[in-house]
VOZA-710867 format. One line per field, with one value per residue (C-alpha): y, x, z; residue number from 1. Coordinates in steps of 0.2 Angstrom, whole numbers. Each point is the difference from the previous one (the first is absolute). Example, Ala and Ser with C-alpha at 12.3 -4.5 7.8 and 13.67 -1.06 7.14 Angstrom:
2
Y	c(-22,17);
X	c(62,6);
Z	c(39,-3);
nr	c(1,2);
This chain:
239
Y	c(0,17,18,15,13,19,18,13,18,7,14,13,9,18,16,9,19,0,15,-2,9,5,-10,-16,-3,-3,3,-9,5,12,16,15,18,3,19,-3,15,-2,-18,-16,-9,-20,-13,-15,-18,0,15,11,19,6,19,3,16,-2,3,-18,-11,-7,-4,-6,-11,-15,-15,-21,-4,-18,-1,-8,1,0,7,14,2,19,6,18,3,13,17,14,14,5,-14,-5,-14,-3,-17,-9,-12,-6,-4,-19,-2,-13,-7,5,17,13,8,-15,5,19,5,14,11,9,14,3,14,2,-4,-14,1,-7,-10,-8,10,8,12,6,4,-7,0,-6,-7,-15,-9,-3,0,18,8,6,8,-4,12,-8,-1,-14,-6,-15,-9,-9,-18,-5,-2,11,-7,-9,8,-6,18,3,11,12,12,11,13,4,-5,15,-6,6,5,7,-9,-9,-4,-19,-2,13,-1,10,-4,11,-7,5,-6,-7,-7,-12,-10,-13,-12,-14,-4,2,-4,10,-7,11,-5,14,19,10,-14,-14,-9,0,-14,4,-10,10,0,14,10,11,9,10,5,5,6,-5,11,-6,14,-6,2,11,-18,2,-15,1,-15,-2,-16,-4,-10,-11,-6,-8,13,-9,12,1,14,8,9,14,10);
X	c(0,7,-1,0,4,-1,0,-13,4,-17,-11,-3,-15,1,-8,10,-3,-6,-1,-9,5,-10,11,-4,14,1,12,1,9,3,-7,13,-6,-18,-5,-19,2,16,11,1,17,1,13,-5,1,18,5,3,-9,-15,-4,-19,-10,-18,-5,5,-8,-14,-4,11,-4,7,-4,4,14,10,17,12,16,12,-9,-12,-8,-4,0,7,-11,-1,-3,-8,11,14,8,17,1,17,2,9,-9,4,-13,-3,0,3,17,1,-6,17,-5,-4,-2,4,5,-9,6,-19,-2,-20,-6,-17,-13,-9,-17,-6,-11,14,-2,17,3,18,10,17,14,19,10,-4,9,-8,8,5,0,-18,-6,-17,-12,-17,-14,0,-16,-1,-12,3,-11,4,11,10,18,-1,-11,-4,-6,-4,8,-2,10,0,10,14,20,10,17,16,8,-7,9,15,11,9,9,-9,-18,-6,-13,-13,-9,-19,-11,-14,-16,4,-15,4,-14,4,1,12,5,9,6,2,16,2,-9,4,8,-6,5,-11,-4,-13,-2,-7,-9,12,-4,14,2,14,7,15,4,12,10,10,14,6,-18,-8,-13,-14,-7,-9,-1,-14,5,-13,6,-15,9,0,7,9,5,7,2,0,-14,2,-15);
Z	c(0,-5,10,-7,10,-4,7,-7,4,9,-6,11,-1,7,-3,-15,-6,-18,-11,-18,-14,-15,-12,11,8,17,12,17,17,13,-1,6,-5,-8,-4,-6,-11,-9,2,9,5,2,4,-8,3,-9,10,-14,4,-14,-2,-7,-3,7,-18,-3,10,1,18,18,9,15,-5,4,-9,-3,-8,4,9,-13,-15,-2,-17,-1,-17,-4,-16,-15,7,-10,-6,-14,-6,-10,-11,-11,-9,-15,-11,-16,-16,-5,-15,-15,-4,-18,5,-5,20,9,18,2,18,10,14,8,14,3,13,6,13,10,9,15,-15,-8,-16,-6,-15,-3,-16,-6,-10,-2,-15,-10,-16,-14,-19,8,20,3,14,7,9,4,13,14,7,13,11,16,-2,19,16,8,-3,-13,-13,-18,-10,-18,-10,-16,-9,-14,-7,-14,-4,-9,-6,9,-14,-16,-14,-4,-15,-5,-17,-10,8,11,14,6,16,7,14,1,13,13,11,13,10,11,21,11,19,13,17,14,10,11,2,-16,-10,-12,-11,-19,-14,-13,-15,-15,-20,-6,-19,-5,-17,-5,-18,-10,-18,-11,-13,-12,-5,-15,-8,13,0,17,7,20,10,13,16,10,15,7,15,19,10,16,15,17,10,18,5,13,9);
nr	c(1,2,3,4,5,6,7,8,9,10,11,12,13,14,15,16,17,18,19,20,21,22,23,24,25,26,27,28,29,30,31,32,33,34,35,36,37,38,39,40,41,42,43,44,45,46,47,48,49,50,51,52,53,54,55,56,57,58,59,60,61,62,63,64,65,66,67,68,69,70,71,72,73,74,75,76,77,78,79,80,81,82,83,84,85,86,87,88,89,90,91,92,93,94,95,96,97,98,99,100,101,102,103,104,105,106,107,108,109,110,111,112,113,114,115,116,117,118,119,120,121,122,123,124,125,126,127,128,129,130,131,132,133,134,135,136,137,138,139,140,141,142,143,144,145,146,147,148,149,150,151,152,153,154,155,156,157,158,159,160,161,162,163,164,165,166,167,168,169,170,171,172,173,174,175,176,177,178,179,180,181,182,183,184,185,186,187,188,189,190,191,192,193,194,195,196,197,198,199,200,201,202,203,204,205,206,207,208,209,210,211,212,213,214,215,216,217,218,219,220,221,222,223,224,225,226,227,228,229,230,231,232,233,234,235,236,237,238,239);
């Protein structure tokens, strides 16, 4: 006959401060300082301090708690406010393609509501049969969760070309822009306040155009590529 023998930590049960915000998140612990017009300050469960304006939260309250003693599983969350995304990606695309996964470098500004719903505008440098630069509008939506959040995403805008027009063995090049749109989802995970890290997997339409002189006969011929991607990014995201 065989004994299995084995510990279990115990769970305590305990009254536990718990102030709500109106993003959702929750965070649990020891209240230190409350001003009922302007801020509350809390130690949570980890130790680590939080700072919130009354404006965001929801509601306080001392409530039974069980966790562990070990572990505590608070979550940190998306806060709203003025947000910095920068990311590189890269453009799938087939193998017989002349460009067959041009690289990305992106910075997008804007803002986040206490919905979920953010809108900011872009740019940065991306490498297509020339240097384009990208400006575009950024819209998101937050799905669910509070550290780990899937989003959709959209975007929109227009590439100009870097440089205007180039010349190789008696041709000359003359670049010009052209639309870009981009649909897809994404996922962000919070790892600690103000930082986390981005992924967003994206439908990406990108025109851009070029003509072509001949010098010796003075011969015109424009070129139209349209790139119909999969636009792969990681990024950091900061609030």
């Amino acid at each position: 006959m065989a004994v299995f023998c084995f510990t279990a930590l115990p769970l305590l049960a305990q009254e536990v401060d718990h102030v709500y915000l109106k993003t959702g998140s929750i965070v649990r612990g020891k209240i230190l300082e409350i001003a009922p017009e302007d801020h509350v300050k809390i130690e949570d469960l980890s130790g680590n301090l939080w700072y919130f304006k009354i404006s965001e939260v929801e509601k306080i309250s001392s409530e039974p708690f069980e966790y562990n003693n070990n572990t505590y599983s608070g979550s940190i969350g998306f806060q709203p406010g003025f947000v910095n995304m920068t990311s590189i990606g890269f453009l799938a695309g087939s193998a017989h393609n002349a460009q067959v996964a041009p690289f990305s470098l992106l910075t997008v500004n804007g803002y986040r509501t206490s919905s979920g719903i953010f809108a900011g505008v872009g740019t940065g440098v991306e490498f297509f049969s020339s240097n384009y630069m990208p400006f575009f509008l950024d819209l998101r939506y937050d799905l669910l969760g509070e550290d780990v959040v899937p989003y959709l995403i959209s975007k929109g805008g227009y590439s100009i070309p870097l440089s205007g027009d180039d010349t190789s063995y008696d041709v000359s090049y003359d670049y010009a822009g052209g639309p870009l749109f981009a649909l897809g989802v994404g996922l962000k995970v919070k790892t600690r306040k103000h930082f986390a890290w981005d992924l967003s997997l994206m439908y990406r339409y990108q025109e851009t155009s070029y003509k072509e002189t001949y010098g010796w006969n003075n011969q015109e011929y424009e070129y139209t590529d349209i790139f119909s991607r999969i636009e792969i990014r990681l990024g950091l995201y900061i609030d």
